[in-house]
Structure formats: C-alpha cells, structure tokens
mmCIF file of the C-alpha atoms, coordinates in Angstrom:
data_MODEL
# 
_entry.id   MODEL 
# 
loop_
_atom_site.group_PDB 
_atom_site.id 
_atom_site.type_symbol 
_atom_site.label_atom_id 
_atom_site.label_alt_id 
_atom_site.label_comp_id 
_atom_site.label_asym_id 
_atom_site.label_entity_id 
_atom_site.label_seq_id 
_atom_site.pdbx_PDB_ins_code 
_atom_site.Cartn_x 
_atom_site.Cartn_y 
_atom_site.Cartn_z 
_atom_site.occupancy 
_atom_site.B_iso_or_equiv 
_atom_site.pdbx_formal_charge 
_atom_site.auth_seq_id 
_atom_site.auth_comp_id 
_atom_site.auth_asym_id 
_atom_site.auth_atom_id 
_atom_site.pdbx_PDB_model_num 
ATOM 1   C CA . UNK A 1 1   ? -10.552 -0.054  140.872 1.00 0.00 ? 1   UNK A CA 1 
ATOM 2   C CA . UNK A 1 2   ? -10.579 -1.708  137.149 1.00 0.00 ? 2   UNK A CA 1 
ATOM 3   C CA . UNK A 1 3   ? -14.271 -1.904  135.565 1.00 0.00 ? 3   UNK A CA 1 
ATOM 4   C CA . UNK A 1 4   ? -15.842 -5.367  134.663 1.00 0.00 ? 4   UNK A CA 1 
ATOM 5   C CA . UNK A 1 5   ? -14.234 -6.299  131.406 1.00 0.00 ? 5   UNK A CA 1 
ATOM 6   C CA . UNK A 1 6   ? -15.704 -4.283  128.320 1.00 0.00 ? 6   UNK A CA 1 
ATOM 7   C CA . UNK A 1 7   ? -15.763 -6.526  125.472 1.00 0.00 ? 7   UNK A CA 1 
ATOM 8   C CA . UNK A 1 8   ? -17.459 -4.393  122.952 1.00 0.00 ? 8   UNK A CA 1 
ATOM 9   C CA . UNK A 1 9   ? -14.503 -1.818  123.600 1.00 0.00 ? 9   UNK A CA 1 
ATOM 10  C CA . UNK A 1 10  ? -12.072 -4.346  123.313 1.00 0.00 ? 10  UNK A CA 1 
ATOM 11  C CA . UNK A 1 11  ? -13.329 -5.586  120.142 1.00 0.00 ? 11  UNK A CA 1 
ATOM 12  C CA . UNK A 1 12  ? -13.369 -2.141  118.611 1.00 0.00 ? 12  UNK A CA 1 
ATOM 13  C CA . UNK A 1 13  ? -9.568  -1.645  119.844 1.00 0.00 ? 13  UNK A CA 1 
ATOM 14  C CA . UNK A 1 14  ? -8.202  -5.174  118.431 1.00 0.00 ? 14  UNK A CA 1 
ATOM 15  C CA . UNK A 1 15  ? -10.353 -4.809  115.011 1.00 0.00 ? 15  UNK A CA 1 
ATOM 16  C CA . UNK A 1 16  ? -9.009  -1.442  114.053 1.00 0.00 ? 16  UNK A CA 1 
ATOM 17  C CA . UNK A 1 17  ? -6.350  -1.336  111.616 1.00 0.00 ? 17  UNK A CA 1 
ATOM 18  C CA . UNK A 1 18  ? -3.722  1.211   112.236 1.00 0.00 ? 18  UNK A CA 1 
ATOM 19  C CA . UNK A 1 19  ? -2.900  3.195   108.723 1.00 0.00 ? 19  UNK A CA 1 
ATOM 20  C CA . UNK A 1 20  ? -3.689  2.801   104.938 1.00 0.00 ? 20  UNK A CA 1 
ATOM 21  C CA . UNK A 1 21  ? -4.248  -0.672  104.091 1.00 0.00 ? 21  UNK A CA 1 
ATOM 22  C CA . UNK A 1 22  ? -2.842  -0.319  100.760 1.00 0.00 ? 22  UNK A CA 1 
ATOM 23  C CA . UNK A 1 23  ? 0.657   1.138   102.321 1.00 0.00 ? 23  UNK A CA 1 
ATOM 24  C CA . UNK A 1 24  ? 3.700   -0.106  100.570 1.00 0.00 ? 24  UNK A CA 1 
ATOM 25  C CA . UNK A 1 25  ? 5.407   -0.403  104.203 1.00 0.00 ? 25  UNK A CA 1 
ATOM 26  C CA . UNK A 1 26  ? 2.466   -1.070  107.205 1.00 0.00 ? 26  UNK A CA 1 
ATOM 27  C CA . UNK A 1 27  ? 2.148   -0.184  110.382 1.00 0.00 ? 27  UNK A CA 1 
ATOM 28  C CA . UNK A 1 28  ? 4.257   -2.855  111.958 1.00 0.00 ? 28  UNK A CA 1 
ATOM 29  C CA . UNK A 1 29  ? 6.722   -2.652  109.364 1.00 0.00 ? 29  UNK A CA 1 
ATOM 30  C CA . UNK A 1 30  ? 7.298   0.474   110.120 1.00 0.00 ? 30  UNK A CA 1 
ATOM 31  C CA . UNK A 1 31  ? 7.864   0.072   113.685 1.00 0.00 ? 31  UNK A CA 1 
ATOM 32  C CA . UNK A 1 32  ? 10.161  -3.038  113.324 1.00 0.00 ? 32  UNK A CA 1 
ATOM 33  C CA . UNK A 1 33  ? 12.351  -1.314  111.268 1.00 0.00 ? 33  UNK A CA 1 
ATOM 34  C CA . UNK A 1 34  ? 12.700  1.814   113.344 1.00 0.00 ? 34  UNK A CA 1 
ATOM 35  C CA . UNK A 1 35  ? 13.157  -0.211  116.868 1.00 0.00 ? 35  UNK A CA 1 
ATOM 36  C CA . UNK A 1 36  ? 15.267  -2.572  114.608 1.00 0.00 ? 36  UNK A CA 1 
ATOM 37  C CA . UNK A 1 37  ? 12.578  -5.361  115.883 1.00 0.00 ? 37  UNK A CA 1 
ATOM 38  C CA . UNK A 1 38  ? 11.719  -8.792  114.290 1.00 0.00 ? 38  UNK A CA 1 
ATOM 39  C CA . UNK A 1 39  ? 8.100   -8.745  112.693 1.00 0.00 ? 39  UNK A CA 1 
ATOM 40  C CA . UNK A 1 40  ? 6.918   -10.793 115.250 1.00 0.00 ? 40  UNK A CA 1 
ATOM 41  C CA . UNK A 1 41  ? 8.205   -8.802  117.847 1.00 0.00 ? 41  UNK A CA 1 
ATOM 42  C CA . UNK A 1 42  ? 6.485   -5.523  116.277 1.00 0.00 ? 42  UNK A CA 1 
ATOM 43  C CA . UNK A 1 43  ? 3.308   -7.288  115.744 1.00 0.00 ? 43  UNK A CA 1 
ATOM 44  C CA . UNK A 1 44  ? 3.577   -8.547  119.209 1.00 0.00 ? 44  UNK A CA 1 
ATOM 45  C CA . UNK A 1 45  ? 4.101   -5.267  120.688 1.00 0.00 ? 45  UNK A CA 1 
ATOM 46  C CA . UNK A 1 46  ? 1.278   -3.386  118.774 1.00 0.00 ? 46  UNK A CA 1 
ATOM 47  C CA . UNK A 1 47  ? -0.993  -6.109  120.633 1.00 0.00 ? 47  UNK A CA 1 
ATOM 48  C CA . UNK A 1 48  ? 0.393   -5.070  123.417 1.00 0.00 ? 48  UNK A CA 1 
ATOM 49  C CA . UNK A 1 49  ? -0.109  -1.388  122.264 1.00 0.00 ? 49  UNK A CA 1 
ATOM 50  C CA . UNK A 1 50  ? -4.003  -2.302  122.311 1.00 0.00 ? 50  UNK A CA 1 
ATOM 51  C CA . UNK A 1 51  ? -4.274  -3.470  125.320 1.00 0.00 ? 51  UNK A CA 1 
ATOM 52  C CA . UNK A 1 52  ? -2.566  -0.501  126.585 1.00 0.00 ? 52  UNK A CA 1 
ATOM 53  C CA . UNK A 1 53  ? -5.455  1.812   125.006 1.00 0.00 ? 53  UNK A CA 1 
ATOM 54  C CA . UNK A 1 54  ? -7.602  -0.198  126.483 1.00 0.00 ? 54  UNK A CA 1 
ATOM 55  C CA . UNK A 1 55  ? -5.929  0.520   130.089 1.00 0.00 ? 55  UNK A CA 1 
ATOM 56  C CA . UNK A 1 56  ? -6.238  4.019   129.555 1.00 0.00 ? 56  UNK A CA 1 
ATOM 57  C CA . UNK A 1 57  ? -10.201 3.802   129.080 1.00 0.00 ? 57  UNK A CA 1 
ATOM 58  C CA . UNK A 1 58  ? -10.903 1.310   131.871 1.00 0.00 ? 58  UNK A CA 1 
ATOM 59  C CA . UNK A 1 59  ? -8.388  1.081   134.500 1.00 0.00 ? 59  UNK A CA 1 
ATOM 60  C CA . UNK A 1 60  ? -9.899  4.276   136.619 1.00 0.00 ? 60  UNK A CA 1 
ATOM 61  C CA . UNK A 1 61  ? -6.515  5.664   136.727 1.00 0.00 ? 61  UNK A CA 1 
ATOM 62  C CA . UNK A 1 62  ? -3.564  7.460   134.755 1.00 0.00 ? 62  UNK A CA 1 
ATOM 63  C CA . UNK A 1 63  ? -1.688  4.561   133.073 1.00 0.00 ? 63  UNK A CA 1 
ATOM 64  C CA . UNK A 1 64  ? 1.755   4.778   131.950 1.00 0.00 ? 64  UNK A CA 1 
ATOM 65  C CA . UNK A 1 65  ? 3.328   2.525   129.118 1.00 0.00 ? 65  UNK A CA 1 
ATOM 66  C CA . UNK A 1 66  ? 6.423   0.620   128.792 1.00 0.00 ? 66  UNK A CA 1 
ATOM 67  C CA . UNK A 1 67  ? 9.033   1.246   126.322 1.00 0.00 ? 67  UNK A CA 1 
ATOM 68  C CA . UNK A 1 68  ? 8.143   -0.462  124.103 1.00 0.00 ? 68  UNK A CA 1 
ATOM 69  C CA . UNK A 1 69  ? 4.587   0.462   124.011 1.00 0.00 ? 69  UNK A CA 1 
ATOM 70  C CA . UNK A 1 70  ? 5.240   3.796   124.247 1.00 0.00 ? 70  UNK A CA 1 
ATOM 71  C CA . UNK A 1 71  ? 7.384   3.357   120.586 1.00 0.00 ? 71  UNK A CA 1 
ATOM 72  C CA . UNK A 1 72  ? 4.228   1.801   119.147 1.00 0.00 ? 72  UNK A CA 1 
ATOM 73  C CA . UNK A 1 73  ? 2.094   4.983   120.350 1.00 0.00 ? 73  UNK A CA 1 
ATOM 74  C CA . UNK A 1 74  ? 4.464   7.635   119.280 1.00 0.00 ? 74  UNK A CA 1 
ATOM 75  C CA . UNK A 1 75  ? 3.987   6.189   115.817 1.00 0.00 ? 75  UNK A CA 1 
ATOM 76  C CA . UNK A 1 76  ? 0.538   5.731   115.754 1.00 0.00 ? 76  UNK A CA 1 
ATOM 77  C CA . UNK A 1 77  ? 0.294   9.511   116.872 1.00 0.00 ? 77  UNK A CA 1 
ATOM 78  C CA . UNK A 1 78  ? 2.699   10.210  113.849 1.00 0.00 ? 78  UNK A CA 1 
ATOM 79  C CA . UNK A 1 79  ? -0.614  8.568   111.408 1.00 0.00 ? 79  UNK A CA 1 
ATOM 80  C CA . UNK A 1 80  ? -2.349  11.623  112.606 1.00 0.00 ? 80  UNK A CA 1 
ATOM 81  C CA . UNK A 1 81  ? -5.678  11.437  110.453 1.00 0.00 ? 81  UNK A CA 1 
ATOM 82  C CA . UNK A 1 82  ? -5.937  7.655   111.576 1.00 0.00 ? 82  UNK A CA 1 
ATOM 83  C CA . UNK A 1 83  ? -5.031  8.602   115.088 1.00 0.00 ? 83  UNK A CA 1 
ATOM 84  C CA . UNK A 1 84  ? -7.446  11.923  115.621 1.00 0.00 ? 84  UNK A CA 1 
ATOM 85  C CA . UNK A 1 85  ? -9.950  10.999  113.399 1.00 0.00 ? 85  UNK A CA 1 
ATOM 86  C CA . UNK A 1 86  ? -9.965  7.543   113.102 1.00 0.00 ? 86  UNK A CA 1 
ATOM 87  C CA . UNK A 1 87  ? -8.699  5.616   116.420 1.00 0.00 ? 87  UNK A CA 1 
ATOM 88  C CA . UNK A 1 88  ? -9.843  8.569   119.477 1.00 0.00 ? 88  UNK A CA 1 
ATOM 89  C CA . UNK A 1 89  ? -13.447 9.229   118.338 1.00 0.00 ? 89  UNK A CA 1 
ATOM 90  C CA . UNK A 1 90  ? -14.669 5.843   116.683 1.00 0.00 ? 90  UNK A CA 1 
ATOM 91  C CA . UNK A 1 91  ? -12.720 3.588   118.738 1.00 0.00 ? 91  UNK A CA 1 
ATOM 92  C CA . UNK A 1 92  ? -11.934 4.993   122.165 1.00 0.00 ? 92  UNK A CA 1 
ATOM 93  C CA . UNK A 1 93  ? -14.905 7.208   121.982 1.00 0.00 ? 93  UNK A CA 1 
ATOM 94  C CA . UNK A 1 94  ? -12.815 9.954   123.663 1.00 0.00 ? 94  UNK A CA 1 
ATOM 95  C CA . UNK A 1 95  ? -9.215  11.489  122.612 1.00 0.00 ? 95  UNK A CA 1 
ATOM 96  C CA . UNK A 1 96  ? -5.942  9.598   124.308 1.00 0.00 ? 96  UNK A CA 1 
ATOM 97  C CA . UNK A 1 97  ? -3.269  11.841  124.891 1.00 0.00 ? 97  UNK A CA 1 
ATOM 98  C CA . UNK A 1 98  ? 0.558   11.526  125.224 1.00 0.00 ? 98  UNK A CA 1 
ATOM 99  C CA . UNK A 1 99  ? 2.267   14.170  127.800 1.00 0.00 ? 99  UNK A CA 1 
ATOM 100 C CA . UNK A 1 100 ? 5.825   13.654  127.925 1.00 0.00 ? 100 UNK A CA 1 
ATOM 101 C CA . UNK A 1 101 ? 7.042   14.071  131.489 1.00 0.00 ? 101 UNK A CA 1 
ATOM 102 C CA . UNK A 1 102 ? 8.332   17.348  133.041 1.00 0.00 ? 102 UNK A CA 1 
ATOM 103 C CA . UNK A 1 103 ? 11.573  15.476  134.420 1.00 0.00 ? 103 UNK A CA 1 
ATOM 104 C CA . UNK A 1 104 ? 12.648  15.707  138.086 1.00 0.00 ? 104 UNK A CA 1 
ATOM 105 C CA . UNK A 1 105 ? 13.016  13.156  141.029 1.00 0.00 ? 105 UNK A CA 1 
ATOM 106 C CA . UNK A 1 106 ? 8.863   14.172  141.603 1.00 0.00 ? 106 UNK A CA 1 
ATOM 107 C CA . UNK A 1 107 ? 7.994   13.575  137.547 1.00 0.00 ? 107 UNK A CA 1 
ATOM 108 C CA . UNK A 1 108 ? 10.173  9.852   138.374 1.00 0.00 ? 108 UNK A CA 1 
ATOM 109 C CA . UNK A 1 109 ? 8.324   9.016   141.610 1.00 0.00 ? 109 UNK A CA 1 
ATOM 110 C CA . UNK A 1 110 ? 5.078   9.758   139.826 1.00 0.00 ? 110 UNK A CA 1 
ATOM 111 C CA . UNK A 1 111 ? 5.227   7.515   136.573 1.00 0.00 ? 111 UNK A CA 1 
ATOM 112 C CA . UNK A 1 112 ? 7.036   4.655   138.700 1.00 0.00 ? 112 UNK A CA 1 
ATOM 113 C CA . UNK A 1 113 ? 4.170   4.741   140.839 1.00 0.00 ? 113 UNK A CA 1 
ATOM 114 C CA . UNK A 1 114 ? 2.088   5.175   137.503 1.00 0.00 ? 114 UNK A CA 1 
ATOM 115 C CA . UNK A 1 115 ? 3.522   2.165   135.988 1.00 0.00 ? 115 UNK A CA 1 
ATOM 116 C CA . UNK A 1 116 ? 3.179   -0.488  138.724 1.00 0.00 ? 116 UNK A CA 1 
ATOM 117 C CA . UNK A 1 117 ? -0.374  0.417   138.917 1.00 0.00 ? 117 UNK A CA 1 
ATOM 118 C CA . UNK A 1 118 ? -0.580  -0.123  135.435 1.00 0.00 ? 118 UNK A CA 1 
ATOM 119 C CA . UNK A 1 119 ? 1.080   -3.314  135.351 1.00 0.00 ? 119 UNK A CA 1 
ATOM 120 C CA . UNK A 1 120 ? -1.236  -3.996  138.243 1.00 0.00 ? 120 UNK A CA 1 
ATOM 121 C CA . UNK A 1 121 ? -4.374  -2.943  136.147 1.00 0.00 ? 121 UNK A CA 1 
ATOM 122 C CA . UNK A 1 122 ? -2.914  -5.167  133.633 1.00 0.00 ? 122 UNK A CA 1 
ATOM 123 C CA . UNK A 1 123 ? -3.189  -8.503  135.218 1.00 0.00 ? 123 UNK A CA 1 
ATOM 124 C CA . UNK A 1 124 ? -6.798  -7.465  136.401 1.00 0.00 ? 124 UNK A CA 1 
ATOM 125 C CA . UNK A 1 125 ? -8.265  -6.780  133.193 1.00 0.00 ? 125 UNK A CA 1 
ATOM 126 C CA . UNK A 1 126 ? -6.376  -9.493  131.420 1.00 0.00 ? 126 UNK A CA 1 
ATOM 127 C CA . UNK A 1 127 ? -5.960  -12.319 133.809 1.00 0.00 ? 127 UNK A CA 1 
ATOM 128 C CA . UNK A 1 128 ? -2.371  -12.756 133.115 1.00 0.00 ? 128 UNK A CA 1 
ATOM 129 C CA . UNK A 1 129 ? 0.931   -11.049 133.701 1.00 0.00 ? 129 UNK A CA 1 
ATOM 130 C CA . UNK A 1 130 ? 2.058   -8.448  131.130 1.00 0.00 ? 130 UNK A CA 1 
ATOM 131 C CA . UNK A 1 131 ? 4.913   -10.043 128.926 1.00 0.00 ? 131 UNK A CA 1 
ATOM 132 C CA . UNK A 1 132 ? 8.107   -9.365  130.659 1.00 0.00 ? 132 UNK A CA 1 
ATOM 133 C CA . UNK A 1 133 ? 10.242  -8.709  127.381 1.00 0.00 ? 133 UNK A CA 1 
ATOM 134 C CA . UNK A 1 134 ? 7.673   -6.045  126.350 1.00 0.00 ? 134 UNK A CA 1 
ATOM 135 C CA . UNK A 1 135 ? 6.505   -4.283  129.868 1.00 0.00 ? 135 UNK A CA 1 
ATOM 136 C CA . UNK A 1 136 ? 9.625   -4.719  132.181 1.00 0.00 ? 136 UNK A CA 1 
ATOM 137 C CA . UNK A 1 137 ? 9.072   -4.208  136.093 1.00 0.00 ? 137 UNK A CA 1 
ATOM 138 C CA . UNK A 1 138 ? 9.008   -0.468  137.075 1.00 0.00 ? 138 UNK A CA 1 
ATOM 139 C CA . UNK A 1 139 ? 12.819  -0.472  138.432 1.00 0.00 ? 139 UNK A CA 1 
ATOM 140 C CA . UNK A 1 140 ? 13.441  -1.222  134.626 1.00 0.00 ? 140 UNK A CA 1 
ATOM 141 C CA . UNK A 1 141 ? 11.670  0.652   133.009 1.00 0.00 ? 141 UNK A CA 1 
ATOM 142 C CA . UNK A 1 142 ? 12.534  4.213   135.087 1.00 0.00 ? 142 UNK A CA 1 
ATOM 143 C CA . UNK A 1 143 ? 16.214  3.079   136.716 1.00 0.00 ? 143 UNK A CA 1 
ATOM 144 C CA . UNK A 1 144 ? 18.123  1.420   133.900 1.00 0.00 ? 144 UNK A CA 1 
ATOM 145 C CA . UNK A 1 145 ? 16.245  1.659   130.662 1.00 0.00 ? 145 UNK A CA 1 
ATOM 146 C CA . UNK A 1 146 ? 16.409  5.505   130.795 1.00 0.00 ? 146 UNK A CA 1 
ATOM 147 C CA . UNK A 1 147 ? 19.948  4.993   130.013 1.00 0.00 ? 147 UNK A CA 1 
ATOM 148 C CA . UNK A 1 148 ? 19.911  3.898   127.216 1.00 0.00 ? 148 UNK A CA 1 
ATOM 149 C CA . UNK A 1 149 ? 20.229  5.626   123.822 1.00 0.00 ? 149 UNK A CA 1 
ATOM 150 C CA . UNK A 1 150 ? 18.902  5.478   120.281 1.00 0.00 ? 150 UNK A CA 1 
ATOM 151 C CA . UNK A 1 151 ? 21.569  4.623   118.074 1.00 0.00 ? 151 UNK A CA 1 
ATOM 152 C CA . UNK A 1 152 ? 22.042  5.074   114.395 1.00 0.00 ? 152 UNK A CA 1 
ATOM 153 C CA . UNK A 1 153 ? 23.504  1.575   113.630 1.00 0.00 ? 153 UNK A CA 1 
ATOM 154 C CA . UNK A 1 154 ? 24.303  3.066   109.543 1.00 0.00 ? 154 UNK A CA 1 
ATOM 155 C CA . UNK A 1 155 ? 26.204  5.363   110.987 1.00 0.00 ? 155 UNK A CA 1 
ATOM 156 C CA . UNK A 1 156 ? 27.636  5.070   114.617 1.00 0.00 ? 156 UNK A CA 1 
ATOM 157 C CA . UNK A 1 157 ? 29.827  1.717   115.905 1.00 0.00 ? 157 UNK A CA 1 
ATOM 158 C CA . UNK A 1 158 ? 28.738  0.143   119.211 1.00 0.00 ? 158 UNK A CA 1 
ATOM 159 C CA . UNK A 1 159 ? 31.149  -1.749  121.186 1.00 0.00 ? 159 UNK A CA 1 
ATOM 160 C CA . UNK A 1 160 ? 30.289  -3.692  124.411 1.00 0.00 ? 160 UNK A CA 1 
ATOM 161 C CA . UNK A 1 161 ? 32.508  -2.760  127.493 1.00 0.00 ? 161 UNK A CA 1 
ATOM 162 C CA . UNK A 1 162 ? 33.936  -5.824  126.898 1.00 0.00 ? 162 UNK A CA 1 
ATOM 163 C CA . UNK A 1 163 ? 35.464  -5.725  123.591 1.00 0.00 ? 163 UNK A CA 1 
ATOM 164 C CA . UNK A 1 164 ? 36.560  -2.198  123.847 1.00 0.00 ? 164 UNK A CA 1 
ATOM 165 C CA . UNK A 1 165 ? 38.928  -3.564  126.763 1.00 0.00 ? 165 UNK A CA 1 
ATOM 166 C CA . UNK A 1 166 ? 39.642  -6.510  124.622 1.00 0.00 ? 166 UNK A CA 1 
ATOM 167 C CA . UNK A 1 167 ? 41.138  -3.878  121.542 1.00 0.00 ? 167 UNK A CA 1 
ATOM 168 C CA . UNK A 1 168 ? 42.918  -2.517  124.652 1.00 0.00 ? 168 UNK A CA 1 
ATOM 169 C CA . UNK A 1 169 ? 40.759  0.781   124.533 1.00 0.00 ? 169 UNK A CA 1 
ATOM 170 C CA . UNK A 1 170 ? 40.266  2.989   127.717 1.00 0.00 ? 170 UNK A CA 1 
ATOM 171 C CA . UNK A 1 171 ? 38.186  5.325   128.505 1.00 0.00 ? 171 UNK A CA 1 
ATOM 172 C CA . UNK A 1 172 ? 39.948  8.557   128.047 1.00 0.00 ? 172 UNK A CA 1 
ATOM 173 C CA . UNK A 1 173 ? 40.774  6.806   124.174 1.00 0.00 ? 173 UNK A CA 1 
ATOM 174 C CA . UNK A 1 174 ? 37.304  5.903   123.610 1.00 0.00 ? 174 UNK A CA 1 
ATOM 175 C CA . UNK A 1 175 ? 36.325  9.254   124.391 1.00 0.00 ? 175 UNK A CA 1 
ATOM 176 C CA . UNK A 1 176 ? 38.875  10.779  122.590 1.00 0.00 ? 176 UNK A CA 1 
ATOM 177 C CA . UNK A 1 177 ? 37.811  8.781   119.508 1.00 0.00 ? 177 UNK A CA 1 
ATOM 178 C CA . UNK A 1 178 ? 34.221  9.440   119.595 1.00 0.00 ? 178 UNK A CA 1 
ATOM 179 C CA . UNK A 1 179 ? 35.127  13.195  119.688 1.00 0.00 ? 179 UNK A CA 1 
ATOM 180 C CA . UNK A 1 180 ? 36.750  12.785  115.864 1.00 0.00 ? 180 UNK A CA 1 
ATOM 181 C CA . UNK A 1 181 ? 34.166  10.775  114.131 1.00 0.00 ? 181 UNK A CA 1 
ATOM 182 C CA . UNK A 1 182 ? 31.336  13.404  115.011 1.00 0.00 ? 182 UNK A CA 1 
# 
C-alpha cells in the first residue's frame, strides 16, 4: 500500500543536482552519450530516474527499475561522493542500494513480479501511467529486452536480419565472419 504523496521528499529528489556543476560534460550528457540517447531523451529519463528514488522510499515495497532507469542509476552510483554522501543521506534520508540479481527462473519470477508492482506503485503515486518508451511492460522488460546487447558502434557493425539476407549472408557466414574480426 503506497503512502499519501510526500511532497517535501519529492521536492528534495527533483531539486538535487546530480554531479559537479562546473563539469565540462554533466550528468545527462554523460548518460546520452553512453546509451547513445538524444538530450532530451537523457534528461527525460533522469526524471524518470527521480521518480524511481522516490518509489523506493514510499511505495512499501521492493521496487525494481526499467532499463532505462536502471542506466541512469548505475551512473549516478558511479558519482560516488554525490551518490553516498550527497543524494542517500540529505536527500533520501536513508542509503538506496542496487543488488544485481542472482539469475535463475526464481531471481526472473521475482523482479517480474517486482516490476509490475512497481509500475503499479507508479500510477498511484503519480496519477499517470509510467512513459511506455522509458518503463516498458514487465514481459519487455524481463522476456525480450534481456536479449539484447551493448554494442560498441566505433568498433563493431550491426546488421538487421534483414539486410544480412539482402547481401545474401547466412548464418553459418555471418558467424564465420564475426569469428575473424574479433
């Protein structure tokens, strides 16, 4: 059961700045260019970042994030001073912490379940669905997005399914030609 909305905390959470204001690349910066996201889309998903933090405070149970948000919290934990010194005990009032998951169909079954209720928690606290292109339903987010891979786009060539059958590649020669440019 969510709490009655706390506005104070909220306010704390949306007014704090994440990183050295004077940093030649910012926060968001940072995390479009690493996710290969527009500014918009970064900026976007650090808001959505917030009201994540403010989930895990309020929402009476274990919240999980999306993708997405879970980019924008890996960084912030990389801004370590801001994040332990800064963000947990002036902001949140408490530490936050990230566990990665111990993997297996039990670990799955748990965060699904973990997600939809925070999706769920989501809508309470905020009167409004989450944004679809940032928190994707929980069949997403734990069926098909796991997946998917990082890729270096510098140094690695992608090619849909589609073209490589249009160049007439299989398979067997795709394979076989991703084994010589490691």
């Amino acid at each position: 059961m969510s709490s009655p909305f706390d506005e104070t905390l909220w306010q704390r959470i949306a007014d704090h700045h994440i990183g050295p204001a004077d940093a030649s690349l910012s926060f968001a910066a940072r995390l479009a260019r690493e996710n290969r996201w527009s500014p918009a889309h970064a900026e976007r998903v650090i808001g959505e970042y917030r009201r994540f933090c403010y989930l895990a405070l309020t929402a009476g149970h274990e919240v999980t994030p999306s993708d997405a948000v879970d980019q924008a919290w890996h960084l912030h934990l990389t801004y370590s001073r801001d994040y332990w010194q800064v963000f947990c005990p002036e902001v949140l009032g408490r530490d936050l912490h990230h566990g990665p998951t111990q993997g297996g169909p039990t670990e799955r079954d748990r965060f699904y379940r973990q997600y939809a209720a925070t999706l769920a928690a989501y809508e309470t606290a905020f009167g409004t669905a989450p944004p679809a292109d940032i928190w994707p339903g929980a069949h997403r987010r734990f069926a098909v997005d796991p997946r998917g891979v990082r890729v270096n786009l510098w140094r690695d060539i992608v090619l849909t399914r589609r073209v490589a059958l249009a160049l007439g590649l299989t398979p067997v020669t795709m394979g076989w030609l991703a084994g010589r440019m490691m």
